[in-house]
Jmol script that loads the backbone (N, CA, C; Angstrom):
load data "model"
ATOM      1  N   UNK A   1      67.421 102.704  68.169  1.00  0.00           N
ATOM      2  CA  UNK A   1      68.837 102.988  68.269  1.00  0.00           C
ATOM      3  C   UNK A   1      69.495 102.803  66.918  1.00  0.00           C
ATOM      4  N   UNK A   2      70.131 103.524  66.399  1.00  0.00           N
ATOM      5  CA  UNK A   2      70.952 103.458  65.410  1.00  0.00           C
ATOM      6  C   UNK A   2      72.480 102.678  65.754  1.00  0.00           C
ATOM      7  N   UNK A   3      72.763 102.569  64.644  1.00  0.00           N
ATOM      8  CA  UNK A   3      73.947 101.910  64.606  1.00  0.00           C
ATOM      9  C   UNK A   3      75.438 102.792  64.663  1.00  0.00           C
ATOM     10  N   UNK A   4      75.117 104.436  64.297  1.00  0.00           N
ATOM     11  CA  UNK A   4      76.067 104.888  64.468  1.00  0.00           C
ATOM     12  C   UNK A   4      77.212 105.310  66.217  1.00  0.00           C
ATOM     13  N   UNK A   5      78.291 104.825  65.406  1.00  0.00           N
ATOM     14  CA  UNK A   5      79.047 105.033  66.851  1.00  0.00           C
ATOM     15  C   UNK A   5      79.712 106.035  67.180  1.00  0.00           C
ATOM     16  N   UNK A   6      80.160 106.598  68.500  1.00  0.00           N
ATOM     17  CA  UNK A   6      80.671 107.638  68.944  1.00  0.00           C
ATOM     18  C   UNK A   6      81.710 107.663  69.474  1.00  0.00           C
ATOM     19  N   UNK A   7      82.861 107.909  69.050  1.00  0.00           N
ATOM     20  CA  UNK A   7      84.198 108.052  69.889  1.00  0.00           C
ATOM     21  C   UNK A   7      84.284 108.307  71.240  1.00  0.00           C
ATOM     22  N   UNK A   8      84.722 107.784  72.227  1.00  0.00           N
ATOM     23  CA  UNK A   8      84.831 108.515  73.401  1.00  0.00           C
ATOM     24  C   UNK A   8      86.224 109.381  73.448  1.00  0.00           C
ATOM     25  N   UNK A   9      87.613 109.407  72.873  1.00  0.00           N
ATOM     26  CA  UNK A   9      88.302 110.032  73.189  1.00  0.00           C
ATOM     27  C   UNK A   9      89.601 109.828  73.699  1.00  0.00           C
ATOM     28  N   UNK A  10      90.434 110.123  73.905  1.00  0.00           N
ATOM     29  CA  UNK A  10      91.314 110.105  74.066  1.00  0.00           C
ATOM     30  C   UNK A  10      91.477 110.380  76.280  1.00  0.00           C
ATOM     31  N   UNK A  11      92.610 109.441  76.093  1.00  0.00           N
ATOM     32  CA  UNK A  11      92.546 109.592  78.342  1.00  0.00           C
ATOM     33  C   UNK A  11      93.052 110.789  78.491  1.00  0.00           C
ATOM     34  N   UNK A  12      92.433 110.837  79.442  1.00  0.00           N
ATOM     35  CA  UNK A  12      92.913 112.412  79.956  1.00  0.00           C
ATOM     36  C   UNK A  12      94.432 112.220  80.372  1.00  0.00           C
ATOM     37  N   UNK A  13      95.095 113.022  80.827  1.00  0.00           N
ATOM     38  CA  UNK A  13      96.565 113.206  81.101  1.00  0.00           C
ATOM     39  C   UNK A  13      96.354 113.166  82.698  1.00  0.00           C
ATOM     40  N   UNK A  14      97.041 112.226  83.642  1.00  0.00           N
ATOM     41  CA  UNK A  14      97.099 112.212  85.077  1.00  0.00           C
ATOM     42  C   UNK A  14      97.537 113.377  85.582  1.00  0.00           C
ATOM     43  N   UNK A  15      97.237 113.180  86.566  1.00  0.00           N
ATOM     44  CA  UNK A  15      98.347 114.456  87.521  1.00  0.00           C
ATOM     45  C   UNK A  15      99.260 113.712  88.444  1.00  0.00           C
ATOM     46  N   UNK A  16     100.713 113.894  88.258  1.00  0.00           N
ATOM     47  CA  UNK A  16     101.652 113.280  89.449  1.00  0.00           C
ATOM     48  C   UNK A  16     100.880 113.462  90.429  1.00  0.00           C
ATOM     49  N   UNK A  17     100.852 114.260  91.043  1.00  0.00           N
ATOM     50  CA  UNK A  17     100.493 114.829  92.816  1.00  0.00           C
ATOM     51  C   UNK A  17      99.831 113.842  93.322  1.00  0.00           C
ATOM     52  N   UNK A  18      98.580 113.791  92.316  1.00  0.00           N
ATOM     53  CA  UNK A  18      97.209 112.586  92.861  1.00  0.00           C
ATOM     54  C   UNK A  18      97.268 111.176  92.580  1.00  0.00           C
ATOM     55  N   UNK A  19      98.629 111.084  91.475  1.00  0.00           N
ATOM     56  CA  UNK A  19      99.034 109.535  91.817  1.00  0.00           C
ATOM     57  C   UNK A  19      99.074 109.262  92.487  1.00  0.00           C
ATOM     58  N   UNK A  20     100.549 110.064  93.001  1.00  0.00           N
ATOM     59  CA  UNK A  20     101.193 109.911  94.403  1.00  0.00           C
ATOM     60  C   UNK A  20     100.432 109.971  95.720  1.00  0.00           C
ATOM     61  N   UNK A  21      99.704 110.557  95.308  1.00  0.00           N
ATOM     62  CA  UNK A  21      98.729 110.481  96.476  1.00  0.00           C
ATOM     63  C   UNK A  21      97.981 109.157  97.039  1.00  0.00           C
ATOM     64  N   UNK A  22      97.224 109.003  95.365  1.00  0.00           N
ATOM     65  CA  UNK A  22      96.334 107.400  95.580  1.00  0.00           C
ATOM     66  C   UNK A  22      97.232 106.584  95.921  1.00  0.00           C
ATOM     67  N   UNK A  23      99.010 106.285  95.633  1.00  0.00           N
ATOM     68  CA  UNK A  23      99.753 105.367  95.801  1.00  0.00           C
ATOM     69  C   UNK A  23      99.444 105.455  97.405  1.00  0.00           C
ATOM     70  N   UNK A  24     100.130 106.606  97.883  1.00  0.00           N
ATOM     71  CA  UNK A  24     100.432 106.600  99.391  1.00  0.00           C
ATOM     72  C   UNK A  24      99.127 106.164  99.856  1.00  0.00           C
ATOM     73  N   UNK A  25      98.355 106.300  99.920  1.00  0.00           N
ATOM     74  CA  UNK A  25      97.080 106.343 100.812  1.00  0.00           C
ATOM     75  C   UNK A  25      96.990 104.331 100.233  1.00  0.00           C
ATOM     76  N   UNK A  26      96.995 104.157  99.414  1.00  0.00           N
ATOM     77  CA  UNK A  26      96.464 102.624  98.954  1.00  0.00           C
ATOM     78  C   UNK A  26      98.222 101.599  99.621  1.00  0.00           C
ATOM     79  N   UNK A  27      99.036 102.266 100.102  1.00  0.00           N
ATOM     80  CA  UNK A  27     100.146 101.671 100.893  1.00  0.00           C
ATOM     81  C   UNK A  27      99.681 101.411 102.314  1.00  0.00           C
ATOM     82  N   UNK A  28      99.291 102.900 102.945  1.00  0.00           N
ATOM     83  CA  UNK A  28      98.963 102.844 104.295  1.00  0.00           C
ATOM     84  C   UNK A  28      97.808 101.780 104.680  1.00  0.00           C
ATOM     85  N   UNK A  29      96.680 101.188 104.039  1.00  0.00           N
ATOM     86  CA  UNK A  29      95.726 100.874 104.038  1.00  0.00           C
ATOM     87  C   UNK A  29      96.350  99.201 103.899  1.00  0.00           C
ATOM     88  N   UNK A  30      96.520  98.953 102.619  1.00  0.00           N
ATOM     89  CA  UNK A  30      97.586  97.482 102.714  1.00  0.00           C
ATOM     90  C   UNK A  30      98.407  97.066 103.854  1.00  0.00           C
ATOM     91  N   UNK A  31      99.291  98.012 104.427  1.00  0.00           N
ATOM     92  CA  UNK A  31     100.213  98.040 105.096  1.00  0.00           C
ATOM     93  C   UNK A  31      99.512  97.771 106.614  1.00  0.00           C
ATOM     94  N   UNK A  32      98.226  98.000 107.111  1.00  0.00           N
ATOM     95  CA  UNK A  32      97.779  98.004 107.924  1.00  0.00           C
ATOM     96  C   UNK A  32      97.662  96.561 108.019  1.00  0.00           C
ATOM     97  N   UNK A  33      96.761  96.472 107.019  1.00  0.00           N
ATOM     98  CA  UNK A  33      96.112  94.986 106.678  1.00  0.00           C
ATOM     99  C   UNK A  33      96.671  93.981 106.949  1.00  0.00           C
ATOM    100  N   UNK A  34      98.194  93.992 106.230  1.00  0.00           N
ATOM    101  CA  UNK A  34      99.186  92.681 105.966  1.00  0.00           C
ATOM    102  C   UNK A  34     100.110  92.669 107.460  1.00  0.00           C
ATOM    103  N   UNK A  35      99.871  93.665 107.944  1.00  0.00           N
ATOM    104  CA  UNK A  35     100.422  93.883 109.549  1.00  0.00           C
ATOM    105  C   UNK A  35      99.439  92.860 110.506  1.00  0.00           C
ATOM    106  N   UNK A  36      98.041  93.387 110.356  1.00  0.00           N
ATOM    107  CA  UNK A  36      97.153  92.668 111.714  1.00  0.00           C
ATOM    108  C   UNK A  36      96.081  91.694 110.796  1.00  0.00           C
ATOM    109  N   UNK A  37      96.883  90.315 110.152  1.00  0.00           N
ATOM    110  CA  UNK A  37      96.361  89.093 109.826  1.00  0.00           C
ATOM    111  C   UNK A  37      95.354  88.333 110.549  1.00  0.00           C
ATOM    112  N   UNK A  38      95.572  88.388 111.915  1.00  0.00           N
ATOM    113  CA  UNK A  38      95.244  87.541 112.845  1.00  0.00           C
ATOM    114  C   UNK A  38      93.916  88.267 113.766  1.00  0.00           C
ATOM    115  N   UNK A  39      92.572  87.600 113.236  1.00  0.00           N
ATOM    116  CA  UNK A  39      91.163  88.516 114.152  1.00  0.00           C
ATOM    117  C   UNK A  39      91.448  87.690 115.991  1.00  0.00           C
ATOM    118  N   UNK A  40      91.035  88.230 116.477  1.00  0.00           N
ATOM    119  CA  UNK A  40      90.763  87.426 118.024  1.00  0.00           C
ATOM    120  C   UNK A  40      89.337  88.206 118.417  1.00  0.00           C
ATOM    121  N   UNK A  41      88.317  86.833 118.617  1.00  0.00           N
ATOM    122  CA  UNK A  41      87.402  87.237 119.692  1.00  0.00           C
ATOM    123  C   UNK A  41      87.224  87.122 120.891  1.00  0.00           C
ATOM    124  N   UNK A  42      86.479  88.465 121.609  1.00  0.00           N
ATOM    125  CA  UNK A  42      86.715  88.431 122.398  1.00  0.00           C
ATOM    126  C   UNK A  42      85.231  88.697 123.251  1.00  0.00           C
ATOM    127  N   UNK A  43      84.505  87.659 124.224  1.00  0.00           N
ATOM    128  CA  UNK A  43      82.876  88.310 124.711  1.00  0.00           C
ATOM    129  C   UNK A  43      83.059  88.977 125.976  1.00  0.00           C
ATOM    130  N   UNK A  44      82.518  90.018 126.142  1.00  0.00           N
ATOM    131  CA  UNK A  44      82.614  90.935 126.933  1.00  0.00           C
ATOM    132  C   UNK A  44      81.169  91.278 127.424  1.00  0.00           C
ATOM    133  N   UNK A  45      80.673  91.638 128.567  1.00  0.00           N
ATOM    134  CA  UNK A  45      79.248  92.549 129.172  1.00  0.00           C
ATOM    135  C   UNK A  45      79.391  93.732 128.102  1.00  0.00           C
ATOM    136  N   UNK A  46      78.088  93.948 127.516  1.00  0.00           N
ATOM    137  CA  UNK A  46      77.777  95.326 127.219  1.00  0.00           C
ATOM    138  C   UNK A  46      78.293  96.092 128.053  1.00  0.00           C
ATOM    139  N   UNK A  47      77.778  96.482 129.607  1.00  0.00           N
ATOM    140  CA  UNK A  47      79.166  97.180 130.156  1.00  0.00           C
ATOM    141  C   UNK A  47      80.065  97.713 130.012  1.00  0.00           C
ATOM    142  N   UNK A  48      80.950  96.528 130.108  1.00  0.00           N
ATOM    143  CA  UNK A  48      82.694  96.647 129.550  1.00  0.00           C
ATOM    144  C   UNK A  48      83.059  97.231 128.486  1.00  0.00           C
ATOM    145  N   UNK A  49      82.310  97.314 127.283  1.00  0.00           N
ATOM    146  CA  UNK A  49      82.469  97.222 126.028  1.00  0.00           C
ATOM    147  C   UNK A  49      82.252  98.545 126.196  1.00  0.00           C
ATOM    148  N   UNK A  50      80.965  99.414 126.888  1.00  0.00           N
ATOM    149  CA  UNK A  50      80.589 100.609 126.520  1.00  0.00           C
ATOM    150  C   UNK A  50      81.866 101.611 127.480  1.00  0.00           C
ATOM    151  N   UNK A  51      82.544 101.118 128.313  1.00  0.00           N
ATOM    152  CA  UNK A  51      83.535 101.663 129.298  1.00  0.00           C
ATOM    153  C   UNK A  51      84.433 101.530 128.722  1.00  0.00           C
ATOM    154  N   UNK A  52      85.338 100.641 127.453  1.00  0.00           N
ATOM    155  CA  UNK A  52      86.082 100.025 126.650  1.00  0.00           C
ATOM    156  C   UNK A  52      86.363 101.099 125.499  1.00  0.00           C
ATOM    157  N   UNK A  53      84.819 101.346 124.354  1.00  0.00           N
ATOM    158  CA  UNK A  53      85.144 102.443 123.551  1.00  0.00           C
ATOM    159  C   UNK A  53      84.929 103.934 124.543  1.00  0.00           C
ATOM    160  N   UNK A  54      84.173 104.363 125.672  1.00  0.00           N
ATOM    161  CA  UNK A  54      84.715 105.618 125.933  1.00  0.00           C
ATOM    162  C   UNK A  54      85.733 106.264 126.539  1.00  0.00           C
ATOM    163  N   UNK A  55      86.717 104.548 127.036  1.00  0.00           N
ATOM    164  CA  UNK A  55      87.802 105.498 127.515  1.00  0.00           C
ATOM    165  C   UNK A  55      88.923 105.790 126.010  1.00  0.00           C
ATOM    166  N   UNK A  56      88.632 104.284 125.170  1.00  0.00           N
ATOM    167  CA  UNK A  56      89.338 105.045 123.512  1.00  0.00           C
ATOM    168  C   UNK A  56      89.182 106.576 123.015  1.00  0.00           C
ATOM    169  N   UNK A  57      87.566 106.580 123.166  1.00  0.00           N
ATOM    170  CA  UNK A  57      87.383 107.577 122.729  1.00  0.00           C
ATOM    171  C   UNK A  57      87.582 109.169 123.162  1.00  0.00           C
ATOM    172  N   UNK A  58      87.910 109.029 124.883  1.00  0.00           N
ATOM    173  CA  UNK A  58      88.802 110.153 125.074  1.00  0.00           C
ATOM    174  C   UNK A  58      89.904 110.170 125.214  1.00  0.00           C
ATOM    175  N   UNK A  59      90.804 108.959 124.362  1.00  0.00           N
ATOM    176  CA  UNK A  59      92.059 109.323 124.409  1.00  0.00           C
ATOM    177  C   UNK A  59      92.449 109.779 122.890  1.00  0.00           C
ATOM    178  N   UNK A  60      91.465 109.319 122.235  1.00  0.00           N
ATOM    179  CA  UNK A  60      91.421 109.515 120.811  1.00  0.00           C
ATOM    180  C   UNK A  60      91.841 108.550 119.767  1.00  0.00           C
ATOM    181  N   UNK A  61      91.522 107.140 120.416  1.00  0.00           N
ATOM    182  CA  UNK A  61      92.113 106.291 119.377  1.00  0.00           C
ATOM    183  C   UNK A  61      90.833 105.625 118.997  1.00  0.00           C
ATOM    184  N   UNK A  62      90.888 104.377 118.459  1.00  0.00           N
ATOM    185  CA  UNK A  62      89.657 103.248 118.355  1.00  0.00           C
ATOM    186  C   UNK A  62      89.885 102.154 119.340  1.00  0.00           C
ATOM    187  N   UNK A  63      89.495 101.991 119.581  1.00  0.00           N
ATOM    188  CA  UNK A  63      89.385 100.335 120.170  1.00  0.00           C
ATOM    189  C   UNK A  63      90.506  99.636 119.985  1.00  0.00           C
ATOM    190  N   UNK A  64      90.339  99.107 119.109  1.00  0.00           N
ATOM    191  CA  UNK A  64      91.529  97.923 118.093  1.00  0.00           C
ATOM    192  C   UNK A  64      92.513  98.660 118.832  1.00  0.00           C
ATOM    193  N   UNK A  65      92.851 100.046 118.017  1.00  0.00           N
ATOM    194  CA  UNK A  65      94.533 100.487 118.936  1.00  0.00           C
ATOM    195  C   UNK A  65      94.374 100.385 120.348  1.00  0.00           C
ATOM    196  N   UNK A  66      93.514 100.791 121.097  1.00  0.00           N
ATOM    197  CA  UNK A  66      93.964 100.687 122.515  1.00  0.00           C
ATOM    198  C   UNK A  66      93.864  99.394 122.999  1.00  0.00           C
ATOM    199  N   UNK A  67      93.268  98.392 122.909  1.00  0.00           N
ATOM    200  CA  UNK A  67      93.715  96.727 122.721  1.00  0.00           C
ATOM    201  C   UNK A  67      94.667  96.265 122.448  1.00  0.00           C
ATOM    202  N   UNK A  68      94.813  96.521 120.915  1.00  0.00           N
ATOM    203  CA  UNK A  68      96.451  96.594 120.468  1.00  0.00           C
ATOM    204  C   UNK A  68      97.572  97.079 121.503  1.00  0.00           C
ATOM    205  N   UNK A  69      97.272  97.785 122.306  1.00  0.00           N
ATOM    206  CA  UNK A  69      98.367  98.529 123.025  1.00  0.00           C
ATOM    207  C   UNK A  69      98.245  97.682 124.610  1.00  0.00           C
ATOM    208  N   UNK A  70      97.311  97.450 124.583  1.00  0.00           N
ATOM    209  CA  UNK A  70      97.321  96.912 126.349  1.00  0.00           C
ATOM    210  C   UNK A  70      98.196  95.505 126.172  1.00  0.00           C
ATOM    211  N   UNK A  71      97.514  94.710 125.271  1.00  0.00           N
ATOM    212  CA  UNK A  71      97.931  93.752 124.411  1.00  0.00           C
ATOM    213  C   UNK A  71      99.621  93.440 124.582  1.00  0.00           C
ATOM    214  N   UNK A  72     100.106  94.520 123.954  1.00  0.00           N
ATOM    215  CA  UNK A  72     101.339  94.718 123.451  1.00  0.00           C
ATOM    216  C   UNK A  72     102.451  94.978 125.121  1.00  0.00           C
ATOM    217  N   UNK A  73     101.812  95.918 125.746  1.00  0.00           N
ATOM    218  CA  UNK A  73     102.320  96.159 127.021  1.00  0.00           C
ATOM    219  C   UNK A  73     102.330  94.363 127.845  1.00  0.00           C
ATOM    220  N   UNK A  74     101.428  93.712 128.312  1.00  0.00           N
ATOM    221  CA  UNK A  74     101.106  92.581 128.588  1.00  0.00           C
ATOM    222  C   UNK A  74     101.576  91.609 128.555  1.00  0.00           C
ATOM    223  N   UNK A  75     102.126  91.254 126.881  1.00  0.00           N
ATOM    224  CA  UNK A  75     102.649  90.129 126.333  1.00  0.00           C
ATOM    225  C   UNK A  75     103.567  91.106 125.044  1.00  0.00           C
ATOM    226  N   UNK A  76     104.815  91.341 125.855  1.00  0.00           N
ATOM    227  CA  UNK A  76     105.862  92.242 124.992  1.00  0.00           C
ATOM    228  C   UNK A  76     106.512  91.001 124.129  1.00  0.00           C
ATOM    229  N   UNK A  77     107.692  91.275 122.998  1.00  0.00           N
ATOM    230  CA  UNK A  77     107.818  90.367 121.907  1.00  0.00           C
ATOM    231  C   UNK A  77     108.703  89.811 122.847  1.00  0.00           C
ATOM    232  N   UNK A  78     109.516  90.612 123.349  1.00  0.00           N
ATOM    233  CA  UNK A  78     111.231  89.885 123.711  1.00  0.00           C
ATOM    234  C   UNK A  78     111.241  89.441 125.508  1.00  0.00           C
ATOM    235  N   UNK A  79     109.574  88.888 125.341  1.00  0.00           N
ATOM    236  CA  UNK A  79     109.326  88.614 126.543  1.00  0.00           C
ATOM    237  C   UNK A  79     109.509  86.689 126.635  1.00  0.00           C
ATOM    238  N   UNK A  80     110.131  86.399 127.776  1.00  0.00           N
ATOM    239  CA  UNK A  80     110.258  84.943 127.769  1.00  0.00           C
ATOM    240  C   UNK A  80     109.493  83.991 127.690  1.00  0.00           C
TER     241      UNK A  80
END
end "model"
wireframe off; spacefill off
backbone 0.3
color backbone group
């Protein structure tokens, strides 16, 4: 190897659009996060679990949300 060195160059110039883009997308993702702090486990029958993600999955959500939602129905905030 020689000792001579090679410039790499000068930064390329961004593009607004795909800032804005990486911003938004790296908000939604945080924003999720700093929302649902709190894990809960929960043991269930294989069973349950497999009756659990396919009724998510034909409603079209994941899990977590439809938990989240039974959850939420169940034990509402402005509940006594």
């Amino acid at each position: 190897m020689s000792g001579k060195r090679i410039g790499i160059g000068a930064r390329p110039t961004t593009d607004p659009q795909a800032q804005a883009w990486i911003r938004q997308t790296g908000r939604e993702t945080l924003g999720k996060g700093s929302l649902y702090t709190a894990r809960l486990t929960l043991d269930v029958t294989p069973a349950l679990r497999a009756r659990i993600k396919v009724a998510a999955f034909g409603e079209g959500i994941t899990v977590a949300e439809m938990l989240r939602e039974l959850l939420e129905r169940r034990f509402p905030e402005d509940a006594p």
